[in-house]
N, C-alpha and C positions, 0 to 999 in steps of 0.2 A: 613785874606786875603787868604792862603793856604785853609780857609774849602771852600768860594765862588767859588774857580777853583776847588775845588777835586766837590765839587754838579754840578756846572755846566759842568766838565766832565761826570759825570754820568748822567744829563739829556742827554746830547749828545748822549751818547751810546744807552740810550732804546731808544731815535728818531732814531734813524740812525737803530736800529735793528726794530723795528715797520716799518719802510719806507721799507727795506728790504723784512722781512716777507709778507705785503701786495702785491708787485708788483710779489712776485714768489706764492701768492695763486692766486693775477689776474691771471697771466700767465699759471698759471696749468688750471684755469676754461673756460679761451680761445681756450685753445689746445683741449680740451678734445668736448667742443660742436661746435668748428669750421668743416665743413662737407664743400665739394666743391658749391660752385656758380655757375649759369650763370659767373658770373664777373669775380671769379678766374679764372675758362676754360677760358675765353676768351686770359685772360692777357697772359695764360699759352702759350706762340709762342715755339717752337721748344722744344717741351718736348724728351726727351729721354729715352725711357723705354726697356733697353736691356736684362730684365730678359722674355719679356711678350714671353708666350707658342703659339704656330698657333698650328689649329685642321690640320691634313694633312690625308691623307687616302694613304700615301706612309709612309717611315722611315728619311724622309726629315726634318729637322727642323731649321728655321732661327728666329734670332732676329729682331726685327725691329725697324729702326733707325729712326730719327728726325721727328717730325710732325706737322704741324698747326693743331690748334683746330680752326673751327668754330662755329657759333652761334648755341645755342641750337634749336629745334623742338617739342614740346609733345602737347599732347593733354589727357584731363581727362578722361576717363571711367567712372569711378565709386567712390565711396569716400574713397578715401584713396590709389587705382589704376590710377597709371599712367602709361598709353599705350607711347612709346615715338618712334618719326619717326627717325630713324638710320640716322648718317651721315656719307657716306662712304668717309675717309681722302685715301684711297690711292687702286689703282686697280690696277694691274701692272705683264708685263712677268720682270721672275726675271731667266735668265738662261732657265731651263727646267721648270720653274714651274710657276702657275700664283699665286698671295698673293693678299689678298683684307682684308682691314684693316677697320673697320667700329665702332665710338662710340656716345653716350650716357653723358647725364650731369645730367641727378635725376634718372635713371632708373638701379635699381637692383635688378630685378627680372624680369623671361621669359628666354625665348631663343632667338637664331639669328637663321636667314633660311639663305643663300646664294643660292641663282641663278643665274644661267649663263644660256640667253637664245638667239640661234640663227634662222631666219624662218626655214631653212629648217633643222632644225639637232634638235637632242632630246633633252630639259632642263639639266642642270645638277646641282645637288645640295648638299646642306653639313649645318647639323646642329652644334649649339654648343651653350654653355652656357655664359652667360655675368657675366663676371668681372670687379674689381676695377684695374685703372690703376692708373697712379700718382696723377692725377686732375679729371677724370672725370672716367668715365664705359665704358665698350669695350666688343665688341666681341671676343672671347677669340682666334680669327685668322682662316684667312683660309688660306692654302698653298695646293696646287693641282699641279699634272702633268697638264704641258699643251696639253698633246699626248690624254687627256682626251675630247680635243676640237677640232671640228675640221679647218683648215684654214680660214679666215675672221672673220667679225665684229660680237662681242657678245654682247649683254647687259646684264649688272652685275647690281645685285641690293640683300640688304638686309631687309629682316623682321624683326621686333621683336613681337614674337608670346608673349603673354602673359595670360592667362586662355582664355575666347574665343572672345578675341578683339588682332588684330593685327593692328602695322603699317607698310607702306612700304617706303624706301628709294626714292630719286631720281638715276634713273639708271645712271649708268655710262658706257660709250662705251670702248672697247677692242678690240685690232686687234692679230689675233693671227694667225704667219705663219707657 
C-alpha cells in the first residue's frame, strides 16, 4: 500500500513539473514574438509615457502625459516598405511653447516633418526621428517657442518621409495669441 502512494506521488510531481515547464516555455515564446497590433493600440486608451524625449530647438523639455490612440493609417509602397499616414494625438499652446505629438502603429523607420503653416507668414518646420513608445511608434516630439509664430490660426500637420515616398497627416488647426 505504502509503494502505490510513494509511485503515485512521484507521477504527481513529474506531471505537475511538465505542466509547469510547458506553460513558462508557452510564455517565453509569446513574449518574445508578440509585437504591437492594430488591436492592442487601439485597446491601449490613456497610455502614459512619461520618459518619451520632444525634439525642441530651445533648452525646454516636457514629458508628456495621457493619450488616446486612434485607428491606424498606412498605405504600402513597396515590398516590405510601409509608408504610413501620421496621426497627430495632440496640438497644443502649453505655456510659451507649442508641443505637437504625432504616432504610428507598424511604422519604424523614416522620419517625421512638422509643419506649421499660416497664409500670410513663413512655414515653419522641425525634423526628427520616429520611435518606439509603449504600444505603438511616435514621433520623437516637437516642443517649440510659440514667439516662433505669429498671432492667429496655424495649420499643423506631420510627414513621414521615408526613402522617396512620403505621407502626410490630417492637419490640425491652432490658434496662437
Amino acid at each position: 500500500m505504502a509503494m502505490i502512494q510513494h509511485k503515485k506521488l512521484i507521477l504527481l510531481s513529474i506531471l505537475t513539473l511538465v505542466v509547469v515547464t510547458s506553460a513558462a516555455v508557452l510564455y517565453v515564446i509569446t513574449k518574445q514574438t508578440k509585437s504591437p497590433t492594430p488591436t492592442d493600440t487601439q485597446t491601449a486608451n490613456n497610455v502614459e509615457d512619461k520618459n518619451q524625449p520632444l525634439v525642441t530647438d530651445s533648452s525646454t523639455n516636457q514629458s508628456t502625459d495621457k493619450t488616446t490612440i486612434p485607428a491606424k493609417e498606412q498605405e504600402t509602397t513597396s515590398p516590405g516598405q510601409v509608408i504610413e499616414k501620421p496621426t497627430i494625438l495632440r496640438a497644443e499652446v502649453v505655456g510659451d511653447n507649442v508641443r505637437v505629438t504625432a504616432v504610428f502603429y507598424q511604422t519604424t523607420n523614416g522620419t517625421c516633418k512638422l509643419t506649421v503653416e499660416k497664409t500670410d507668414s513663413n512655414p515653419y518646420s522641425l525634423t526628427t526621428s520616429i520611435v518606439v513608445g509603449p504600444s505603438y511608434y511616435v514621433c520623437d516630439g516637437f516642443l517649440f517657442p510659440k514667439s516662433k509664430l505669429t498671432p492667429g490660426l496655424w495649420n499643423i500637420s506631420v510627414t513621414h518621409l521615408l526613402d522617396q515616398s512620403s505621407a502626410i497627416s490630417d492637419n490640425k488647426a491652432i490658434t496662437i495669441e
